[in-house]
VEXDREN-2710 file (C-alpha; in Angstrom, 1 decimal):
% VEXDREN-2710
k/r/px/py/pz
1/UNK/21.6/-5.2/-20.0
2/UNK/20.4/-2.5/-17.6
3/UNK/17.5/-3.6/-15.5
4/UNK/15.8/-1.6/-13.0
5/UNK/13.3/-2.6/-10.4
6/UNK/10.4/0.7/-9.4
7/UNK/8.4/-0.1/-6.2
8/UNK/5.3/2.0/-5.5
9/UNK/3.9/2.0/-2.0
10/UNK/0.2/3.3/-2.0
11/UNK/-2.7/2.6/0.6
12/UNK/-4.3/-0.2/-1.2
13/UNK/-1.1/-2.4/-2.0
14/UNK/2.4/-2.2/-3.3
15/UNK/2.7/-1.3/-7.2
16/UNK/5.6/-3.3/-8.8
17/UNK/7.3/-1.8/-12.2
18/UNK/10.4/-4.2/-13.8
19/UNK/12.4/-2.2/-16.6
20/UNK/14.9/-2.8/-19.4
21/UNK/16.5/0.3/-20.6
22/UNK/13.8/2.6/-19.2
23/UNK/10.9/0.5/-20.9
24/UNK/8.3/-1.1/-18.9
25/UNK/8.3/-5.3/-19.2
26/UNK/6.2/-5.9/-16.5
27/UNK/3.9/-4.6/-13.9
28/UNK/2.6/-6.5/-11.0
29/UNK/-0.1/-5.5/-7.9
30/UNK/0.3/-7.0/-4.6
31/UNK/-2.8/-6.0/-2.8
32/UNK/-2.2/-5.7/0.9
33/UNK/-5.9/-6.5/1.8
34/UNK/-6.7/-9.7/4.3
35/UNK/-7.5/-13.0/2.6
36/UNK/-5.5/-13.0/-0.5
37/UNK/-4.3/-16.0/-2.2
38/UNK/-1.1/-15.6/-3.8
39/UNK/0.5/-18.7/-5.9
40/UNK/2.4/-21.1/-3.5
41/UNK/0.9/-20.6/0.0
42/UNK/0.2/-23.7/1.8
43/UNK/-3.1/-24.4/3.8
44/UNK/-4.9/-26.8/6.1
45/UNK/-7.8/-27.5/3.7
46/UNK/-11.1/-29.6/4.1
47/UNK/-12.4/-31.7/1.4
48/UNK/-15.8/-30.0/0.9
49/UNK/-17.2/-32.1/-2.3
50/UNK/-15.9/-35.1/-4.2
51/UNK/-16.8/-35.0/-7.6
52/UNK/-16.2/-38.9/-9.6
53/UNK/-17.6/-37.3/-13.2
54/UNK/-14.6/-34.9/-12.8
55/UNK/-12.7/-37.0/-10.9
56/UNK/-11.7/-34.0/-8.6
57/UNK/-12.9/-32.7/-5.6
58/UNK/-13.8/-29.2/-3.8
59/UNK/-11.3/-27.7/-0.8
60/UNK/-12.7/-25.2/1.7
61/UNK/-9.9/-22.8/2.4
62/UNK/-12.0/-20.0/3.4
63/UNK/-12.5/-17.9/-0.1
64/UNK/-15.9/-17.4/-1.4
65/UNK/-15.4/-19.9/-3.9
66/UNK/-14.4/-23.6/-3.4
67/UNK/-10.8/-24.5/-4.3
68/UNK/-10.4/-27.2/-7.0
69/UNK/-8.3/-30.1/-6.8
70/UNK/-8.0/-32.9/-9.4
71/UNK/-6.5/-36.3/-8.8
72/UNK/-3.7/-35.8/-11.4
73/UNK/-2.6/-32.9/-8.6
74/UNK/-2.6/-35.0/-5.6
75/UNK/0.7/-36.2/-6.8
76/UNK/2.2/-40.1/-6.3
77/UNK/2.8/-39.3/-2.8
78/UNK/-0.6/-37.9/-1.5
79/UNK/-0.9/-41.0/1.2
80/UNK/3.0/-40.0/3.0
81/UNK/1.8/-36.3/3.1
82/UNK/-1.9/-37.2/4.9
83/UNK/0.6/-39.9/6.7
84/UNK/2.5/-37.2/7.5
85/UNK/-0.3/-34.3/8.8
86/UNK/-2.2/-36.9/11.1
87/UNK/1.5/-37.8/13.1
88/UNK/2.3/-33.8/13.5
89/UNK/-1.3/-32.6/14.2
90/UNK/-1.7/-36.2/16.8
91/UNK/2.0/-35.4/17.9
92/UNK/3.1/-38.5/16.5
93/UNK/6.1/-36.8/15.7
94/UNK/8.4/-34.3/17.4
95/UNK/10.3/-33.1/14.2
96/UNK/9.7/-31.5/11.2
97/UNK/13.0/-33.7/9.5
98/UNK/12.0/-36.7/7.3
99/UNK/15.4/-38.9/7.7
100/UNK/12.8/-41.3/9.6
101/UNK/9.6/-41.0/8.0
102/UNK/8.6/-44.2/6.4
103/UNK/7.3/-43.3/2.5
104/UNK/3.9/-44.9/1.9
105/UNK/3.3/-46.6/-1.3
106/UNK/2.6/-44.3/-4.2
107/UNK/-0.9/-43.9/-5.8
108/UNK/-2.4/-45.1/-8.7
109/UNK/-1.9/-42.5/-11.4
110/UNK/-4.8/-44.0/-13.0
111/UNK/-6.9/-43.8/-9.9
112/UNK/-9.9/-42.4/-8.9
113/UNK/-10.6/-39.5/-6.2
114/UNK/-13.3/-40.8/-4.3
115/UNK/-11.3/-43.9/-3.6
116/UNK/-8.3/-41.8/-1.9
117/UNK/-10.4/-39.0/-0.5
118/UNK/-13.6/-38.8/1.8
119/UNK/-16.0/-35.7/2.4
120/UNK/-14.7/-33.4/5.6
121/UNK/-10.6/-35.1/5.1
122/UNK/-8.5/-32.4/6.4
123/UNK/-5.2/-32.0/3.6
124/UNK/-2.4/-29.7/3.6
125/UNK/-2.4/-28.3/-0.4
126/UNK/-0.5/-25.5/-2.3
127/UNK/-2.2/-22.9/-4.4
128/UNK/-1.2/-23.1/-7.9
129/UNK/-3.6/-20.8/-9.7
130/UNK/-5.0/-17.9/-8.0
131/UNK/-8.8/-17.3/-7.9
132/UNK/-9.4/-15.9/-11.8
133/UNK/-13.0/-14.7/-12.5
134/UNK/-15.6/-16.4/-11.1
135/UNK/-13.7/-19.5/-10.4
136/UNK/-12.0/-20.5/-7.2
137/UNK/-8.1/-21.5/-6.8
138/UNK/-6.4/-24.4/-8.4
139/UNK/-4.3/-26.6/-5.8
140/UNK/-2.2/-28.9/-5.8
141/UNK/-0.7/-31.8/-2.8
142/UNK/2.9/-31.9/-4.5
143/UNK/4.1/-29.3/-2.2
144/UNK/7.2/-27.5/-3.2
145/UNK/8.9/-24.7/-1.8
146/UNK/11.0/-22.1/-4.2
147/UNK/14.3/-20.2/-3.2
148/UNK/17.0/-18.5/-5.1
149/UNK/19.1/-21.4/-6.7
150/UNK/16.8/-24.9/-6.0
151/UNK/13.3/-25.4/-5.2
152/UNK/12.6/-28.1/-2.3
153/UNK/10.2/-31.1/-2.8
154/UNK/9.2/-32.4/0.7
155/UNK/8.6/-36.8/0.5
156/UNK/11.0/-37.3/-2.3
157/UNK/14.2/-38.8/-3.2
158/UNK/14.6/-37.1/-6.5
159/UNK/17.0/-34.7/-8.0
160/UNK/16.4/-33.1/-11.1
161/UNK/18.1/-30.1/-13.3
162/UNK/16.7/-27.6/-15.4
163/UNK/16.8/-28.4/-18.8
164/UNK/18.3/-24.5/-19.2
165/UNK/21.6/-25.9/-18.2
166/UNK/22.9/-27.6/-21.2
167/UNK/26.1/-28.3/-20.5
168/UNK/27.0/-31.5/-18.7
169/UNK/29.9/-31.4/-16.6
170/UNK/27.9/-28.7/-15.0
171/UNK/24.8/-30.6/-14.7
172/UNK/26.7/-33.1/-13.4
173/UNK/28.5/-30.7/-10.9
174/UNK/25.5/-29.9/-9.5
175/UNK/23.9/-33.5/-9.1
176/UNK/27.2/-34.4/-7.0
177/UNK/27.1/-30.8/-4.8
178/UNK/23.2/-31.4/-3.8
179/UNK/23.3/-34.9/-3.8
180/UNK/25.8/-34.4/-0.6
181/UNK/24.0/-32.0/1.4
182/UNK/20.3/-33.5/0.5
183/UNK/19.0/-34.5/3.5
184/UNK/16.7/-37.8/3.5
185/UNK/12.9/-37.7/1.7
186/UNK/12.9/-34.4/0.6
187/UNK/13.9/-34.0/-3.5
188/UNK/15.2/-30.7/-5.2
189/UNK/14.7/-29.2/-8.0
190/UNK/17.9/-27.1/-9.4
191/UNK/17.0/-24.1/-10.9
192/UNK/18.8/-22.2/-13.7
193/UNK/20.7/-19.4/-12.0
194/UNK/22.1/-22.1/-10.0
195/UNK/24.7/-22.5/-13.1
196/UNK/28.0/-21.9/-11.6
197/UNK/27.4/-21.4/-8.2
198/UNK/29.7/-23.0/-5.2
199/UNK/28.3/-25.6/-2.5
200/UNK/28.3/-22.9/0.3
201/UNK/25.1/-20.7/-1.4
202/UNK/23.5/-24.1/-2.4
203/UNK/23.9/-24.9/0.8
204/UNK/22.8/-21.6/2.2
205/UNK/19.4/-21.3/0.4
206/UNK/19.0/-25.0/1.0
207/UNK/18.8/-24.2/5.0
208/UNK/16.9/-21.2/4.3
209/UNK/13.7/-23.6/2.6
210/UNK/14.4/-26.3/5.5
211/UNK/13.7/-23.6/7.8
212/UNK/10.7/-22.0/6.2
213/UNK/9.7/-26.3/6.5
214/UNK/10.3/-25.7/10.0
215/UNK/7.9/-23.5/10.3
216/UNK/5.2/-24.4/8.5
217/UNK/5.8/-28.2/10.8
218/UNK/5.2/-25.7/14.1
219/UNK/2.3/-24.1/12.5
220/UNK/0.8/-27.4/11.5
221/UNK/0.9/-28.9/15.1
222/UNK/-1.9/-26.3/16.0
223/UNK/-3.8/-25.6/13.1
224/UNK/-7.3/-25.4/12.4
225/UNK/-8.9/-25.6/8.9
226/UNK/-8.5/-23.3/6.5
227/UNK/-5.3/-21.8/8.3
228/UNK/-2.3/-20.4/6.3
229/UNK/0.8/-22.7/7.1
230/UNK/3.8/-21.9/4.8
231/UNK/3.4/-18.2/3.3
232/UNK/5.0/-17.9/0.2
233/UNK/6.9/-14.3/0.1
234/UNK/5.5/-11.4/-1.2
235/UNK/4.8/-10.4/-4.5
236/UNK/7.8/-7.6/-4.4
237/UNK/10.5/-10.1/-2.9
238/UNK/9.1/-13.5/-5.1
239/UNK/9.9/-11.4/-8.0
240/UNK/13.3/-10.0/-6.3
241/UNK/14.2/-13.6/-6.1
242/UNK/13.5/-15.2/-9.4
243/UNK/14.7/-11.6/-11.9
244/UNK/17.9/-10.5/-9.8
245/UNK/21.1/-11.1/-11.7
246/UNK/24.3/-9.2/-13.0
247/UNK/22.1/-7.0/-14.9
248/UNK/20.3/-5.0/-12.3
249/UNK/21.7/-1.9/-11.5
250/UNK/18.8/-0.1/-9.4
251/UNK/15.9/-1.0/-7.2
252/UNK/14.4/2.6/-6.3
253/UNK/11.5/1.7/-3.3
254/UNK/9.4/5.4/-2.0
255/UNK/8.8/4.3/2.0
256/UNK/11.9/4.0/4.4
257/UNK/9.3/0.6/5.4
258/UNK/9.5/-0.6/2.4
259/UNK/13.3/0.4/1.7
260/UNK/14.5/-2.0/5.0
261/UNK/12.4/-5.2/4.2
262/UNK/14.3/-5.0/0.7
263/UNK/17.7/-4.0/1.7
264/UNK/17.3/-7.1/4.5
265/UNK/16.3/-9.4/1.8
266/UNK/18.8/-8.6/-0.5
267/UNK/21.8/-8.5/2.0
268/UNK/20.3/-12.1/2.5
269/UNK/20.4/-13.4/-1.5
270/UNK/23.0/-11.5/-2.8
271/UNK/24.8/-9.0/-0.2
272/UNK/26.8/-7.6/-4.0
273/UNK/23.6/-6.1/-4.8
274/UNK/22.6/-4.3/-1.5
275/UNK/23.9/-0.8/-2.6
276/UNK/21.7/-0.6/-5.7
277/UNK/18.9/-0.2/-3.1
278/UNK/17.9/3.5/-3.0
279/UNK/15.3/5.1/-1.2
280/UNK/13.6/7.9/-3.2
281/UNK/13.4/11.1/-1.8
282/UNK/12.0/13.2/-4.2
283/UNK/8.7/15.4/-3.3
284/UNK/7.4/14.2/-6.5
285/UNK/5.8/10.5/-6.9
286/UNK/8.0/7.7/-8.2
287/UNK/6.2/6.5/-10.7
288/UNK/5.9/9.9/-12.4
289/UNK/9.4/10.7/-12.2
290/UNK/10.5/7.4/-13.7
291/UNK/7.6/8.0/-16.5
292/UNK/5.9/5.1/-15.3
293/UNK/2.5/6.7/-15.0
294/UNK/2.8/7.9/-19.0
295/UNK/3.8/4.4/-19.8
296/UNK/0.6/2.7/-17.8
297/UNK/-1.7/4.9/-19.7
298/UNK/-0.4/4.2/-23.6
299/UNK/0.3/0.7/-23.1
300/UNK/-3.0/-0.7/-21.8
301/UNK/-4.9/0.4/-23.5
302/UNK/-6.7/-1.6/-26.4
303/UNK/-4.9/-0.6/-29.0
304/UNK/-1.2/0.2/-29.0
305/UNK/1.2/1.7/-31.1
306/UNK/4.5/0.1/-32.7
307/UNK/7.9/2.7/-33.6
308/UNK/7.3/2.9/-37.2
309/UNK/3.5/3.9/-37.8
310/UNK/1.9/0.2/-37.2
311/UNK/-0.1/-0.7/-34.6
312/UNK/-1.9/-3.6/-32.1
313/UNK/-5.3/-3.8/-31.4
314/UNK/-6.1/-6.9/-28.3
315/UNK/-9.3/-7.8/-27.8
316/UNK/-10.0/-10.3/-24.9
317/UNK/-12.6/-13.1/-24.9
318/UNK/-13.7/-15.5/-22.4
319/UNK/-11.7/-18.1/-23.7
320/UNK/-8.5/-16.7/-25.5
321/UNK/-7.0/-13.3/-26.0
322/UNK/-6.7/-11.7/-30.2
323/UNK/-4.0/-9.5/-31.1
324/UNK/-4.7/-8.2/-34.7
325/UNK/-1.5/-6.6/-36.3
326/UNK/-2.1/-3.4/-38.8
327/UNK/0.6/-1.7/-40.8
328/UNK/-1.1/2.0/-40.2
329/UNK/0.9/4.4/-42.3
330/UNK/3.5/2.0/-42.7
331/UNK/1.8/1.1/-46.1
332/UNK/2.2/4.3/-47.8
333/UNK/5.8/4.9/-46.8
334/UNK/7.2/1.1/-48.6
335/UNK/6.1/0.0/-52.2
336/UNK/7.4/-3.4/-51.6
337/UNK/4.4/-5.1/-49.9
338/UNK/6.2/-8.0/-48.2
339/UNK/9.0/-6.0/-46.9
340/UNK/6.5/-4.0/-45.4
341/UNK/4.8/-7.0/-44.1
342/UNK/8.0/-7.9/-42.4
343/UNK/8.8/-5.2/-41.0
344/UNK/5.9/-4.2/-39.8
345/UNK/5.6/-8.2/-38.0
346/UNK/9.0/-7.9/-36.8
347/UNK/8.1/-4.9/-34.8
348/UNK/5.1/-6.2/-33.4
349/UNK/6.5/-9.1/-32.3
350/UNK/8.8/-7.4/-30.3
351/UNK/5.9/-5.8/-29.0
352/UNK/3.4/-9.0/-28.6
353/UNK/5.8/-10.5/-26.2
354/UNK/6.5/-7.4/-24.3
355/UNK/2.7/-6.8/-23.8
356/UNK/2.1/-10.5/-22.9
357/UNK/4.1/-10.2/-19.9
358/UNK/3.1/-6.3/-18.8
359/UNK/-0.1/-7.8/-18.8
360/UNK/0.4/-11.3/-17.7
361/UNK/-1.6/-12.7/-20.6
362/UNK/-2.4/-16.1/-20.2
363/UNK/-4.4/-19.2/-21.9
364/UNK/-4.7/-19.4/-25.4
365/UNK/-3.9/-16.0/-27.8
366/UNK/-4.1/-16.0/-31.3
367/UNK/-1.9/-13.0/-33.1
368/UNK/-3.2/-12.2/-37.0
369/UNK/0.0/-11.2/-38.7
370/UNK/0.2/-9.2/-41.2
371/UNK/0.0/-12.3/-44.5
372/UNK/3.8/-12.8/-46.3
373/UNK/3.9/-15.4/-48.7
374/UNK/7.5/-16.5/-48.6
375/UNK/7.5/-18.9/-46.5
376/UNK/10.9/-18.4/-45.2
377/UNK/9.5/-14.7/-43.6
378/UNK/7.0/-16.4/-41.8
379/UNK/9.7/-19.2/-40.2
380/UNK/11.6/-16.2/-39.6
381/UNK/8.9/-14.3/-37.6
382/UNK/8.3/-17.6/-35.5
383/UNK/11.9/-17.7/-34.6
384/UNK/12.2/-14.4/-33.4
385/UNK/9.1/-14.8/-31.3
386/UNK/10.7/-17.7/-29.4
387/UNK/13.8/-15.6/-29.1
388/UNK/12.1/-12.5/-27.6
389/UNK/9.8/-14.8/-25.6
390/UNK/12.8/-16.8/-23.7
391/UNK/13.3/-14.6/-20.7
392/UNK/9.4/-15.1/-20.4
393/UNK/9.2/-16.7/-16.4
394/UNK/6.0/-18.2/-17.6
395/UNK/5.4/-21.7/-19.4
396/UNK/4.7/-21.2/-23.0
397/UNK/4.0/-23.0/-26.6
398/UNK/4.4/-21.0/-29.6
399/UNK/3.5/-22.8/-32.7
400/UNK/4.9/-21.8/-36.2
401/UNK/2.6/-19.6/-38.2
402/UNK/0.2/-21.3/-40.5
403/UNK/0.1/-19.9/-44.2
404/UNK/-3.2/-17.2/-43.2
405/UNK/-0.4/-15.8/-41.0
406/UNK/-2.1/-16.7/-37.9
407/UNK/0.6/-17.7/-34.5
408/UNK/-1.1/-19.4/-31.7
409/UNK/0.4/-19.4/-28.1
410/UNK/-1.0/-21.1/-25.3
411/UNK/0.8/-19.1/-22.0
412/UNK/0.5/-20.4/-18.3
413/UNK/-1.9/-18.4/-16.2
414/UNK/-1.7/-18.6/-12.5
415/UNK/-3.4/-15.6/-11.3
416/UNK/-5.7/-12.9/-12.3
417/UNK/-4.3/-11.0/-16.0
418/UNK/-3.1/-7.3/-15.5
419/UNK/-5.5/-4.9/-15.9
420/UNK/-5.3/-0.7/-16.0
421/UNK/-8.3/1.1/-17.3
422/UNK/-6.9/4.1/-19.5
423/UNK/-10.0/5.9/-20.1
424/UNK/-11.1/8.1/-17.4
425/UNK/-14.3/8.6/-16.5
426/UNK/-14.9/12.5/-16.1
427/UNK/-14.9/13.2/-12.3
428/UNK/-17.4/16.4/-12.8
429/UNK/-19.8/14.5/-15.3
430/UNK/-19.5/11.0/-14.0
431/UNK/-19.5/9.3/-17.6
432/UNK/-23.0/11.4/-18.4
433/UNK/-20.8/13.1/-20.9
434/UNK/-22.7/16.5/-19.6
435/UNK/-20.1/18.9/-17.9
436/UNK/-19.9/22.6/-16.4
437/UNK/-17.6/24.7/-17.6
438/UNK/-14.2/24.6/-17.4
439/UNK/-13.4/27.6/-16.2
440/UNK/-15.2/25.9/-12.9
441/UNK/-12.1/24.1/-12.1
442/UNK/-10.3/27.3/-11.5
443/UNK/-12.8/28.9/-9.7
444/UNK/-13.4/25.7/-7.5
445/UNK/-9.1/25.7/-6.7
446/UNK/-9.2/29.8/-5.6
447/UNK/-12.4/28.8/-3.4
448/UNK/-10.7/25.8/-1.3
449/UNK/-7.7/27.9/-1.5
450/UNK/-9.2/31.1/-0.2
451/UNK/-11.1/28.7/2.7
452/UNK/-7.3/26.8/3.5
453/UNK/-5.1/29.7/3.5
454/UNK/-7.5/32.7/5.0
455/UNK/-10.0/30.5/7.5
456/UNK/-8.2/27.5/8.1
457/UNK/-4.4/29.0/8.4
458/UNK/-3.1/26.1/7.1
459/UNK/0.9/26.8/6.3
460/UNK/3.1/25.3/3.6
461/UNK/0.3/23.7/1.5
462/UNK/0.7/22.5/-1.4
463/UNK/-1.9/21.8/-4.7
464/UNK/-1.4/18.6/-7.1
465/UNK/-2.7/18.7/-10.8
466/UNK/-2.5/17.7/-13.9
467/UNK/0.0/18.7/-15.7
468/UNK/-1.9/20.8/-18.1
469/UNK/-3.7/22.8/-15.0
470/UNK/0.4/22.9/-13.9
471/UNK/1.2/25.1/-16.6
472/UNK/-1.7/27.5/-16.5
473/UNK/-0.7/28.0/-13.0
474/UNK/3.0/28.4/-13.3
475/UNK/3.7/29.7/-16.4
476/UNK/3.2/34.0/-17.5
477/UNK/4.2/36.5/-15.7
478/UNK/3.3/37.3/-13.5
479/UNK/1.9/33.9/-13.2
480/UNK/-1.3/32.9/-10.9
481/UNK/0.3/31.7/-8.7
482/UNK/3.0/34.7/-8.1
483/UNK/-0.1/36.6/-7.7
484/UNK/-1.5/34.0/-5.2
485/UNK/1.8/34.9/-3.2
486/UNK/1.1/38.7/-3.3
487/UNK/-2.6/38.2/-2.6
488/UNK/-2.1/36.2/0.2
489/UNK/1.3/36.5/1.7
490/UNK/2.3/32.6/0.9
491/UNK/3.5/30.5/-1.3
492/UNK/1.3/27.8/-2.9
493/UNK/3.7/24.9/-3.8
494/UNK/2.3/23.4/-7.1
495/UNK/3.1/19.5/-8.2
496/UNK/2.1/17.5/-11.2
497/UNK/0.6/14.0/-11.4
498/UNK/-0.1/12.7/-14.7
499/UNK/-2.3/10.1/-13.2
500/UNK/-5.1/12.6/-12.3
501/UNK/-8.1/13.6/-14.1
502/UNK/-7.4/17.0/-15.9
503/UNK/-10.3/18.6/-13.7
504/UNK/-9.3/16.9/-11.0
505/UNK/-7.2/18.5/-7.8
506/UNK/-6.0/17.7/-4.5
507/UNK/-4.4/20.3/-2.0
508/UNK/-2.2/18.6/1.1
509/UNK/-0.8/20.0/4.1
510/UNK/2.9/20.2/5.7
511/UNK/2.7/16.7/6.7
512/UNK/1.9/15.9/2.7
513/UNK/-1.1/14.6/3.8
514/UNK/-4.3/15.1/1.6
515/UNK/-7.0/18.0/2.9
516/UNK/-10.3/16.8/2.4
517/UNK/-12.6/19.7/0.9
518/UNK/-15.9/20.3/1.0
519/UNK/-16.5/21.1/-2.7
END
């Protein structure tokens, strides 16, 4: 399977595109901008509020919003982690290793909060869920840290495989390999790419989690509240870590930045894989030459079309997401109306679970099928939505369809749901739907362009449009701009960007940086 991985640099944050033959199956943001929570960071929290009627309290970690933290999330080994916080922060302790650290007893798991914490407590706790609307992050004091092959569980004995890996002389394999290097209290989880690998990278990303343990221990002995102590890596290389496999063949990045923190990461998890790093050189944007920006615009929108004339329409509520599936044209073009109806939910299936990880859909959705009757059609459309869904990262439930032709899945959602506006608001009217006329567009590009060329001298400038504006300018002959180059002894260099408005322009100098303009 060919996989590629697109990574967009821009001034805000970093834009990341994953692809499957050239189609987009997800798209995530990681915004560069101070005080973001991303799922697994680990802070020095304060309990702000205990509350017994939810049996949960409120963290302080600094976001406008409280962080909330039930007692089911403390875990059964809340009291060895405070245990373990007052001896580093009191330097009690002088390591960050565990061989020696007595375990306290394990909670009640039928306990209640106020009994186990007290208003102003200081405790180290993981986010879980980012901040989603108007509700704070979700936490959690059963600290775990993820690599490429196992995920580390500090003040535990456990070892546990994924259920993934079926076959039991491998499962087995594995339990022998990491119970051997396991050092003392700390458990491991053994993730499914881990099939098949030898001792020495187990080993290797096991030292690699120790370490980042390390730290946070040296960051601890210092901290204040609300302090950042483990940082989970970033969006760009998280994802890196958890999709890269045999199937990958390109991972095209568009700042030389950008291009070394992969190519370092890379060599570090899989040093096979570090030549299908490639820094894009093209004058024209990434995103646009890989079609990316086409394939925003028509697949977030709130309806979307399926191959054969059918098409979704999603509709988000406060509490779940509906995807209602039409036929379209569809029903002219087949008499039989269950073979249409198949069809037609065999495509949007396909579809459905493409969409729910572009957007990173979570909670409860409900998908209105198009009704069959046989009941074998609809047992066949839930089977195929479990199949497409199993290279989904995130938890799910899909349940079979229920004789209205209604599928419910409940999705895991631990951060805020994808979201690209495709309608553009006119940049002349502002949304008042009143506008000048066109032919102002034009007249406002010869008037900056008179002003850049002829009062500011600027040399080797160059205009970005939309593509429509891009052929009025290029195309005839002789074409504007040719007589642009006789009028003014220069040529204009003229690039296309899908992503702007159609009235919309931008003109940047040698350094391809934008000109601000007065009009």
């Amino acid at each position: 399977m060919s996989s590629e991985l697109l990574i967009n640099s821009t001034q805000n944050g970093t834009r990341i595109a994953f692809l499957k033959y050239k189609r987009l199956v997800e798209c995530h943001f990681e915004d560069n901008s101070a005080g973001n929570f991303t799922v697994g960071d680990i802070y020095l929290g304060t309990v702000k509020k205990i509350v017994p009627g939810l049996n949960a309290a409120f963290i302080d970690l600094g976001y406008e919003k409280d962080a909330f933290l039930h007692y089911l999330d403390l875990g059964p080994q809340f009291r060895s982690l405070g245990k373990y916080v007052k001896l580093v922060q009191s330097k009690g302790t002088t390591s960050a290793k565990l061989s020696g650290f007595k375990l306290e007893p394990e909670i009640d798991k039928d306990g209640k909060v106020d009994k186990v914490l007290q208003k102003n407590q200081q405790i180290l706790v993981q986010i879980v869920k980012e901040p989603i609307s108007s509700k704070g992050p979700r936490l959690s004091c059963e600290l775990s840290l993820a690599g490429r092959y196992i995920v580390l569980v500090p003040f535990s004995n456990t070892i546990s495989v994924s259920k993934k890996i079926v076959e039991k002389e491998e499962r087995q394999r594995l339990l022998r390999l990491l119970t051997s290097i396991k050092p003392d209290n700390f458990g491991i989880i053994i993730r499914t790419v881990a099939e098949g690998q030898d001792v020495a990278e187990l080993d290797k990303d096991l030292k690699n989690l120790l370490k980042s343990w390390e730290t946070g221990y040296q960051a601890l002995k210092t901290a204040n509240s609300k302090d950042k102590i483990i940082g989970e890596l970033g969006r760009t290389t998280s994802i890196l870590r958890d999709l890269l496999n045999a199937s990958f063949d390109s991972i095209q990045v568009d700042t030389p930045e950008t291009f070394e923190e992969i190519k370092t990461f890379i060599k570090t998890i899989a040093p096979d894989k570090e030549k299908i790093v490639r820094l894009h050189n093209n004058k024209q944007k990434l995103f646009e030459v890989a079609g990316i920006e086409r394939q925003l615009k028509t697949l977030f929108g709130k309806s979307v079309s399926l191959p054969a004339g059918g098409y979704l329409i999603i509709e988000h509520t406060e509490a779940l997401h509906v995807i209602d599936v039409n036929s379209g044209n569809k029903s002219n073009v087949e008499t039989e109306q269950e073979r249409t109806a198949i069809n037609v939910n065999l495509e949007a299936v396909s579809e459905v679970a493409r969409q729910l990880r572009l957007r990173d859909m979570g909670g409860i959705i409900v998908i209105d099928f198009i009704d069959m009757k046989n009941l074998d059609n609809r047992k066949l459309i839930y089977d195929r939505m479990k199949e497409e869904m199993s290279d989904d990262r995130a938890k799910h439930v899909i349940l079979p369809l229920s004789k209205f032709g209604i599928m419910q899945i409940t999705r895991q959602r631990v951060r805020p749901e994808t979201n690209i506006i495709t309608l553009e608001v006119c940049p002349t009217c502002n949304g008042t739907g009143k506008i000048n006329a066109s032919i102002n567009t034009s007249d406002r590009i010869e008037s900056n362009l008179e002003f850049l060329l002829s009062k500011q001298n600027e040399k080797n400038i160059k205009l970005v449009v939309h593509p429509f504006l891009y052929a009025y300018y290029t195309t005839g002959f002789p074409s504007i701009r040719m007589k642009w180059f006789m009028k003014y002894k220069t040529w204009v260099k003229i690039e296309k960007d899908s992503s702007l408005a159609i009235v919309d322009f931008k003109f940047r100098n040698s350094l391809d940086e934008d000109i601000e303009l007065n009009s």
